[in-house]
N, C-alpha and C positions, 0 to 999 in steps of 0.2 A: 541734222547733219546730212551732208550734200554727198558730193562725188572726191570720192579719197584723192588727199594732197598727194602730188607725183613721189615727193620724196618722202613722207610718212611712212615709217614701218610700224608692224602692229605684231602683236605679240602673245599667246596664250601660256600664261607662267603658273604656276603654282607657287601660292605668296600667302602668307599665313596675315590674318586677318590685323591690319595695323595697333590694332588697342592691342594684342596678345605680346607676352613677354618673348617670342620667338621673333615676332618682327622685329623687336627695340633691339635683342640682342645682335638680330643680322644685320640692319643696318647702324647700329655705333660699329661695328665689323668693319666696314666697308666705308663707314663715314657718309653715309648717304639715305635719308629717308626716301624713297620715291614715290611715297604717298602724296610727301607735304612738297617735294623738292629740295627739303632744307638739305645745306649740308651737317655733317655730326661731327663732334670732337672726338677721335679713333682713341679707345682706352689706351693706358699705355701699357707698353710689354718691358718687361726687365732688357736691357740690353740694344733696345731699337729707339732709335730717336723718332719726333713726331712726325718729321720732314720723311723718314724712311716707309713708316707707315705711310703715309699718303703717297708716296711714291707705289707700293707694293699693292696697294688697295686699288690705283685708279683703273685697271682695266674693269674689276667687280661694279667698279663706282657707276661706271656706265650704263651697266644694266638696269641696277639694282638687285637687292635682294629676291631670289626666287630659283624656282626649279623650272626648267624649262618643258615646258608640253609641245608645245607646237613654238617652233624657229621662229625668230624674227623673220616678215614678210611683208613686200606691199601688196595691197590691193590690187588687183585685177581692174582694167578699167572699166568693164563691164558691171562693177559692182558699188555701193558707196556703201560708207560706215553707218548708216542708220542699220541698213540690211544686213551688215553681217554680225553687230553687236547685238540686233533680236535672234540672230539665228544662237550665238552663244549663248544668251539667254536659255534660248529653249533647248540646246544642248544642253545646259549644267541640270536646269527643271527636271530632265531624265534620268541624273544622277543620283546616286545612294552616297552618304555619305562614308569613311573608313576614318582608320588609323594609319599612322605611320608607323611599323617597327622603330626601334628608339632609334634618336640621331645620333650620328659619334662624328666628331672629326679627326677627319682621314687625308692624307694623300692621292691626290691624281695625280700622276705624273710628277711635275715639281709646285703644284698649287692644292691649296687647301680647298676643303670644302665638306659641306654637311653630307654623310652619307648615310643609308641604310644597309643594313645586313641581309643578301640574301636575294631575292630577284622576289618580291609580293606580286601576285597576281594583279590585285587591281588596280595597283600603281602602273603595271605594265600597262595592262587594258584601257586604263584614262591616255593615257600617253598615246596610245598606238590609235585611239578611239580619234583624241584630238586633230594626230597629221594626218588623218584621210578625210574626217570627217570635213575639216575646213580647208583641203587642198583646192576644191574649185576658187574658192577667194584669192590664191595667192596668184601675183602676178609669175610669170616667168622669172627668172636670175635675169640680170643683163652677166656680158663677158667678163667684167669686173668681177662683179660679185663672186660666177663661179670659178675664177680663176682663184681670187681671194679662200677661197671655200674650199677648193679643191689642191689648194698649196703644199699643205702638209703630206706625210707621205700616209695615201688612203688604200684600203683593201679593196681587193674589185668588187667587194659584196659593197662598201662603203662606197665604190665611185659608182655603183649602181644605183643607189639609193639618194645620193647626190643629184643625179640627174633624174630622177623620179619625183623624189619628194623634195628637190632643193635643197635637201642636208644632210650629212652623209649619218649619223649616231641618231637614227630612228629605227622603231622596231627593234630587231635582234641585236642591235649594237646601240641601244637606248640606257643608261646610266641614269640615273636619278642622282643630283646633287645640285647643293645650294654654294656655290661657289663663296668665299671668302676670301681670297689673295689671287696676285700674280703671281707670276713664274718666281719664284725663290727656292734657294738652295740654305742647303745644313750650314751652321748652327740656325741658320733664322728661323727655318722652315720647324723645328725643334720646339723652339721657344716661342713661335707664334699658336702652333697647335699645343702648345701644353696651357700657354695662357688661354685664348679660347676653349681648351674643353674643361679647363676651371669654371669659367662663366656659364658655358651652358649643362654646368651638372648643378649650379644654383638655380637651374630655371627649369632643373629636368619636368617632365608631364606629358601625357600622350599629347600627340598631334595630329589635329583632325584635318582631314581634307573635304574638305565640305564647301570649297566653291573653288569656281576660274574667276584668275585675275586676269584682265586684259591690259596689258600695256603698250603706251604709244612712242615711236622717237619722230618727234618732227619733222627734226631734218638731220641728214648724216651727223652734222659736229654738236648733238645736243644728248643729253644723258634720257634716257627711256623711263617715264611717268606712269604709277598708275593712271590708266582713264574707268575703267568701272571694274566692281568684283561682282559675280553672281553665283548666288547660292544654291547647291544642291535643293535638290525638290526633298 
């Protein structure tokens, strides 16, 4: 692998290993494998049609499943993807593997998504580890981007960090969650999180963090792919 596509973004996520029942269960969630690219038949909720599901699902769909470490970013041109997926490599190789405190689904704001209880240390630590550690790889924003980025209304800690690290919910204002839905309101938002945390109290079990997933998006109008997972040392 050569010198990174202009418009490829690349991704450091936290993605629970595709054979384990946490990935199958987030992505039929969302309707979207990102391992295989398939799309998934979204289980049904009492009261929501298919068509509303997959409406509610596609911003999640884009991503895919996962928790984010490090923001979508391109390459720096100075850099190409051979060089910075060995450098990941030997980032994770440093790593110890953990637990997650249990997951529950919860409300962000008006969207679901996998949470933990509590702020874990070394969930913070990986997270905080990851935006510095691979901050020389990211290209700059262009105006777009941080206009895009900086839309919402941000704290000056948040537009600091915006313009530091390219995205404003790093470090102290770092959340850990595994998104499941768009923006929706009551009843939906109700009956979506009570159906989801039915399924994942069938699949309860610790969950280990024991590798980075790295994911790619081609090009702006394309849904974001695993391209490699690597395992803690």
């Amino acid at each position: 692998m050569g010198a990174p596509i202009a418009a490829a973004r690349y991704a450091l996520y936290f993605a629970p290993a595709p054979e384990t029942a946490l990935w199958r269960f987030g992505s039929a969630a969302i309707g979207y494998d990102a391992a295989t690219g398939a799309d998934l038949p979204i289980p049904a909720v009492a009261g929501m049609s298919p068509e509303r599901l997959l409406e509610i699902t596609a911003e999640p769909r884009r991503y895919g499943f996962h928790a984010t470490l490090k923001p979508p970013f391109r390459l720096a041109d100075s850099t190409d993807v051979a060089g910075f997926l060995d450098a990941v490599a030997r980032f994770a190789a440093e790593r110890r593997p953990f637990e997650l405190p249990d997951l529950r689904v919860a409300a962000i704001g008006d969207f679901l998504a996998l949470m933990v209880a509590g702020r874990p240390q070394a969930l913070h630590d990986l997270a905080d580890a990851c935006v510095e550690s691979f901050d020389p790889w990211r290209a700059a924003m262009d105006a777009a981007e941080a206009a895009r980025r900086g839309a919402a209304g941000l704290s000056e800690r948040e537009r600091d960090h915006l313009a530091r690290w390219g995205y404003p919910y790093v470090f102290d204002r770092f959340r850990f969650h595994m998104t499941l839905s768009g923006r929706l309101g009551d009843p939906e938002r109700s009956a979506l999180a009570d159906a989801l945390s039915d399924r994942l109290a069938a699949i309860a079990a610790p969950v280990p963090v024991d590798a980075i997933t790295v994911f790619v998006q081609p090009d702006p109008a394309a849904r974001f792919r695993v391209l490699a997972r690597f395992p803690f040392g």
